[in-house]
N, C-alpha and C positions, 0 to 999 in steps of 0.2 A: 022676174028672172027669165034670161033668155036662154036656151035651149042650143048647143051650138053641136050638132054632131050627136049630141048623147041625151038617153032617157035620166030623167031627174022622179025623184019620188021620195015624199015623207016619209020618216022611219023612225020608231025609238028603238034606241042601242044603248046597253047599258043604263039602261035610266034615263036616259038623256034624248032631247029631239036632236034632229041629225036629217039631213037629205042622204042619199043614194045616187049614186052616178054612176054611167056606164055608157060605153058606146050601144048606139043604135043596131037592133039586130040586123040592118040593113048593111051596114059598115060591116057590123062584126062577122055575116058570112060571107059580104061581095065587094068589099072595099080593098083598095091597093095599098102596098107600101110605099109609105112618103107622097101621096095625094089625098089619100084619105084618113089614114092613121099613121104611127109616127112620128113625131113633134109636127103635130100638125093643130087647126084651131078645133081639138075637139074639149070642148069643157062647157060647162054652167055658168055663165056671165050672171054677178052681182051687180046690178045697178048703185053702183059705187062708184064715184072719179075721183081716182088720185096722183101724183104724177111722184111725191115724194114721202116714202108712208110708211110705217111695220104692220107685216100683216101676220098671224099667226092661226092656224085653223088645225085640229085633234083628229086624226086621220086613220080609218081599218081599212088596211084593204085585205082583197080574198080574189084569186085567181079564179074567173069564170069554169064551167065546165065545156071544155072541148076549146080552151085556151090554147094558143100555139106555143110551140116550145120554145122562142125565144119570151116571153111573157116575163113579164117579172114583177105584177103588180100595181105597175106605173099607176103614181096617186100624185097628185101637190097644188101647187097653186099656177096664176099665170096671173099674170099684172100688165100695167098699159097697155091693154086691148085699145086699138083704135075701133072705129065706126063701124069698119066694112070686115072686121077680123084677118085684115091684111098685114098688120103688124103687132107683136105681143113678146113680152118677156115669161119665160116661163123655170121656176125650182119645183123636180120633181123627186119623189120618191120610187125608189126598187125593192124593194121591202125582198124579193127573193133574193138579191144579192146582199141583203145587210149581215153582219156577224152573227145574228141569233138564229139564221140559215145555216149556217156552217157553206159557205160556199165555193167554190173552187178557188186558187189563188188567183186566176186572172181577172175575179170577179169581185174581189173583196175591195177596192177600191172604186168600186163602179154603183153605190148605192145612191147617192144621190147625184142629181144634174143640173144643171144649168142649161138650157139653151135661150137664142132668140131668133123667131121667126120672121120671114123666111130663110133669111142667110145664113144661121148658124147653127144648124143643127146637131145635136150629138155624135153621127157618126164625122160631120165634115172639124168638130171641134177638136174630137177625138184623134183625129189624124194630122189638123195642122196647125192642133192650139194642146199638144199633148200635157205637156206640163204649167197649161193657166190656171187651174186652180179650177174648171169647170165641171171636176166630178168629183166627188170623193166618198172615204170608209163610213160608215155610219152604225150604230148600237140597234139595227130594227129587221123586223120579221114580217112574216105573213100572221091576220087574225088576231092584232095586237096593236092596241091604241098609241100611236106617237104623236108629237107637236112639234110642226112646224114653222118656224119660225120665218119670214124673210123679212129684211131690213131693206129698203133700196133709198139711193141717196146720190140724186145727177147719175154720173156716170159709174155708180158702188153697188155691188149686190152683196150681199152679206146672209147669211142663212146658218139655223139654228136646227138641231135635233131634240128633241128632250133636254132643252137647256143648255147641250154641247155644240161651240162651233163648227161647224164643218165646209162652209163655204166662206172664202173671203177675198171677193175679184170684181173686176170689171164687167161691167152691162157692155153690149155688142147693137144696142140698141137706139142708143141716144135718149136724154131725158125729156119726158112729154108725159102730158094727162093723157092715161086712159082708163076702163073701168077692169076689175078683179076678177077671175072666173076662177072656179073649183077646176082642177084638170085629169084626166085620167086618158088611158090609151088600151090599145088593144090587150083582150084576155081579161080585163080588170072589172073586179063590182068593188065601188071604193063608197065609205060612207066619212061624211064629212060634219065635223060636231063643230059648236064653241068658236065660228068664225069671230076675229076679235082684229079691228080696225084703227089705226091712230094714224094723225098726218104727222110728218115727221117732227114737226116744231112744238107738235104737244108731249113726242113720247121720249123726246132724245137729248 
């Protein structure tokens, strides 16, 4: 496993093995936004190559202490990483903005993401892709196990809550093999269980 930005470390949670992710205390006191953290490549690359796949991994996260106040947990997966982590699709989790937060109304549709790096990140999707389908409401909190689901299929990204749709749009990315990483961002200790793998033509 390669190390992208962030510390990894064994863990049992609930009964279960499980890694630990988190950015690097290097990032997380001296790093910029949107160079360094941000939908940027920071995550756990799985030595996995798939280019069309379901991938689904059981996810806690818990807001660091001396988290910044935009923080919101950010936990999920990233898929077709290229080489040089110059290009990657990424579905994330906000666990402080899901419905079991009780969170402000301009926030309550802002729990899960989509992005793809570099061109398309949350705020620039946010602004001139408002209604594609790249963020939406979700059933999840802080300190509290959920499953993630992603589907991807050519140009389909499709993602799943605890069983519940909540994503179903286009990739910004184009379809190509690359390999899988755990992802997390700034303020986040996210621990990742139960990673579970299919290529598309075996699960679908």
């Amino acid at each position: 496993m390669t190390a992208a930005s962030v510390v990894v470390e064994d863990r049992v949670a609930a009964g279960r093995d499980a890694l630990n992710v988190r950015l690097s205390e290097e990032i997380e006191a001296h790093g910029r936004p949107g160079i360094d953290f941000v939908d940027q490549p920071t995550f756990a690359v799985i030595p996995v190559v798939v280019e069309n796949a379901r991938v689904s991994v059981d996810i806690l996260s818990r807001l660091r202490p001396g988290a910044p106040d935009f923080a919101r947990g950010f936990a999920g997966l990233a898929f077709r990483i290229n080489d040089d982590f110059s290009r990657f699709e990424s579905v994330y989790l906000r666990p402080l903005n899901g419905s079991l937060e009780s969170p402000p109304p301009e926030r309550v549709g802002r729990a899960v993401q989509y992005f793809a790096y570099p061109d398309w990140p949350f705020d620039r999707l946010r602004e001139q892709r408002p209604n594609a389908g790249y963020e939406a409401a979700a059933d999840i909190g802080l300190d509290t196990w959920h499953t993630l689901e992603v589907d991807v299929v050519d140009d389909k990204v499709d993602a799943w809550v605890d069983g519940k749709e909540v994503l179903h749009t286009g990739g910004l990315a184009g379809a190509r093999p690359g390999r899988l990483g755990l992802f997390v961002d700034i303020g986040t200790d996210a621990t990742f269980s139960r990673l579970r793998v299919a290529p598309h033509s075996d699960c679908c």
